[in-house]
C-alpha positions in Angstrom: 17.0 5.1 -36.7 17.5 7.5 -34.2 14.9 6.4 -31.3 16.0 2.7 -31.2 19.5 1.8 -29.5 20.9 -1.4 -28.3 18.7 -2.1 -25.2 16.2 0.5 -25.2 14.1 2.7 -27.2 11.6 6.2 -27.2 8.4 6.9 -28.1 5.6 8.6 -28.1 3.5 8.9 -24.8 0.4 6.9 -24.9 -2.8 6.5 -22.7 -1.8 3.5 -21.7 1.0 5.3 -19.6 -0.9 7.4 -17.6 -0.3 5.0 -14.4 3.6 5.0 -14.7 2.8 8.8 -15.2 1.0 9.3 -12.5 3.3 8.0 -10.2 6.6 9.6 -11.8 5.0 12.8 -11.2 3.6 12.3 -7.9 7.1 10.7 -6.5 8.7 14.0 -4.3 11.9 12.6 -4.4 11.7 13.8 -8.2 9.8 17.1 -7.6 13.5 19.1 -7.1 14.7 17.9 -10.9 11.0 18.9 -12.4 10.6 22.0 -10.5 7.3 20.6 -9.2 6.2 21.5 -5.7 2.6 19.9 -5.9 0.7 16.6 -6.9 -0.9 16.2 -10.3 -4.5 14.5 -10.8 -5.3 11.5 -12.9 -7.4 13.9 -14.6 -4.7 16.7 -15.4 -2.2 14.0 -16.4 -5.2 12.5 -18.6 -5.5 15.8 -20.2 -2.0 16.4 -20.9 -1.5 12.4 -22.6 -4.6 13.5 -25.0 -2.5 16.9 -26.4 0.8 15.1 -25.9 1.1 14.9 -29.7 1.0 18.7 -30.7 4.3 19.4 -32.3 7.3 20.5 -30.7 7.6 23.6 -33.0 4.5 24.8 -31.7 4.6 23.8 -27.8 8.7 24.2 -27.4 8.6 20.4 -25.8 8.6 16.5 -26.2 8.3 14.2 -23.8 9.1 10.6 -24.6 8.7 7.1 -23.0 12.0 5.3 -22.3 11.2 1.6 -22.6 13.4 -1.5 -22.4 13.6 -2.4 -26.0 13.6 -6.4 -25.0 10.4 -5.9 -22.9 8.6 -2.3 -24.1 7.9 -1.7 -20.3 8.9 2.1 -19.6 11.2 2.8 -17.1 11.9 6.5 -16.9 11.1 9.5 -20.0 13.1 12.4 -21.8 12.1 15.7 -22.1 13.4 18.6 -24.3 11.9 21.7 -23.6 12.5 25.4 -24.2 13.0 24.8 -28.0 14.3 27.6 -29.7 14.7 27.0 -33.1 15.3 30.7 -34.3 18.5 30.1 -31.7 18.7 26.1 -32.5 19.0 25.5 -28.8 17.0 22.8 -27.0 17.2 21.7 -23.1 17.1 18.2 -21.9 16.0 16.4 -18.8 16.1 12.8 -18.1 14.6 10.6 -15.0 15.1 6.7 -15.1 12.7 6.1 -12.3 13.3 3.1 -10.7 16.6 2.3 -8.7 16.8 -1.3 -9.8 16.8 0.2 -13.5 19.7 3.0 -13.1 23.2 2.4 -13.5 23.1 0.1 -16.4 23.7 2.4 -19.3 20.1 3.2 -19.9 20.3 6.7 -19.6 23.9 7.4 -21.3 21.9 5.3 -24.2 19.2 7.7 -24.1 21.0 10.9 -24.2 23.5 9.8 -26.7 19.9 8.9 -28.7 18.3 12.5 -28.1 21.4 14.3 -29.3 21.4 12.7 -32.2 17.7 13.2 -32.8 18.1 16.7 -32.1 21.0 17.6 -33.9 19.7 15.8 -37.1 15.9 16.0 -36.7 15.0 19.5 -35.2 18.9 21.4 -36.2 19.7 22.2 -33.3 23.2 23.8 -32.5 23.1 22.7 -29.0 21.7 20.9 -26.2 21.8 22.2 -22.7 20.8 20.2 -19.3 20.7 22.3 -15.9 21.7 19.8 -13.0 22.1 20.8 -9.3 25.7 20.9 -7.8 25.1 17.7 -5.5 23.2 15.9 -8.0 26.8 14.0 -9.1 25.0 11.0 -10.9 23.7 13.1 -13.2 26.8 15.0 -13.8 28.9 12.1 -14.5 25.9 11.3 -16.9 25.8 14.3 -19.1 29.6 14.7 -18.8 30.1 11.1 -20.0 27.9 12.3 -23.3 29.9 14.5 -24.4 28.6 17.4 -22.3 30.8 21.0 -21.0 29.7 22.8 -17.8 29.0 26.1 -19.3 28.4 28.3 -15.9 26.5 28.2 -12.6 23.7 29.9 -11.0 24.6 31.0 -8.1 21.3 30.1 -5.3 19.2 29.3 -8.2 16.8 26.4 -6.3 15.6 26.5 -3.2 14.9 23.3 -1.3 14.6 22.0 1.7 15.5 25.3 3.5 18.7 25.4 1.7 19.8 27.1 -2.1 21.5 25.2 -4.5 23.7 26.3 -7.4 22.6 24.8 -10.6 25.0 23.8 -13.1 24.4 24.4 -16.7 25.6 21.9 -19.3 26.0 22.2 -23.3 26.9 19.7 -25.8 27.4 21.4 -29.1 27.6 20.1 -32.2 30.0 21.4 -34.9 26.9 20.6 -37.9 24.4 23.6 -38.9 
């Protein structure tokens, strides 16, 4: 199975996760990796769990619930989003929100997870992540998984009066 590993496992968002979603989305230390710049209502995040389970061939995304398999609490989700399956290209993001949960293999699990279901389930080619120059967690991360910086964008976010290059990441797989 594809969604279950050795200490955690994804799935599908549920109403029962709109508190855990409401405060992922409004944390602003997480607004520079989302490209948010504004807080989101319990009524727009209430709204967007009742059509979370459109398809990913026709919205181009999926978002899933990272939970610790031994007690199914979440503790962070993984997006793909800008599916292309014409060009079977997907893009990944990841956030495992609390500190006291990162640095234990929880996201390296999940990535390694998502590949798989991406390169077997929706035929992808490749899977791409865009990370920030200074963001070196995440970098280790992705490169750990298999993952080859593939370019940068030169000044491509802005924050905090300052630009940032963004890195772009690809795993490829050799498997059409």
């Amino acid at each position: 199975m594809t969604l279950k590993g050795k200490d955690i496992e994804l799935r599908a968002l549920e109403p029962s996760d709109l508190d855990f979603l409401y405060q992922l989305e409004n944390d602003e230390s997480v607004w520079e990796i989302s490209n948010t710049n504004a807080p989101y209502s319990r009524f727009i995040l209430k709204q967007y769990l009742e059509n979370a389970h459109r398809d990913i061939f026709e919205v181009k995304q999926l978002r899933l619930v990272i939970c610790l398999a031994s007690e199914t609490r979440p503790i962070g989700f993984i997006d793909l989003f800008d599916f292309e399956p014409s060009h079977h290209r997907v893009g990944v993001g990841i956030v495992i929100f609390a500190e006291s949960d990162r640095g234990k293999g929880y996201a390296y699990q999940t990535i390694e997870m998502i590949c798989k279901y991406a390169f077997t389930h929706l035929k992808v080619h490749q899977v791409y992540a865009n990370i920030t120059e200074d963001n070196q967690p995440s970098i280790d991360l992705f490169q750990k998984a298999g993952f080859e910086k593939a370019g940068v964008k030169k000044d491509w976010i802005f924050s905090e009066g300052t630009y940032k290059n963004e890195h772009l990441y690809q795993r490829l797989t050799d498997v059409l």
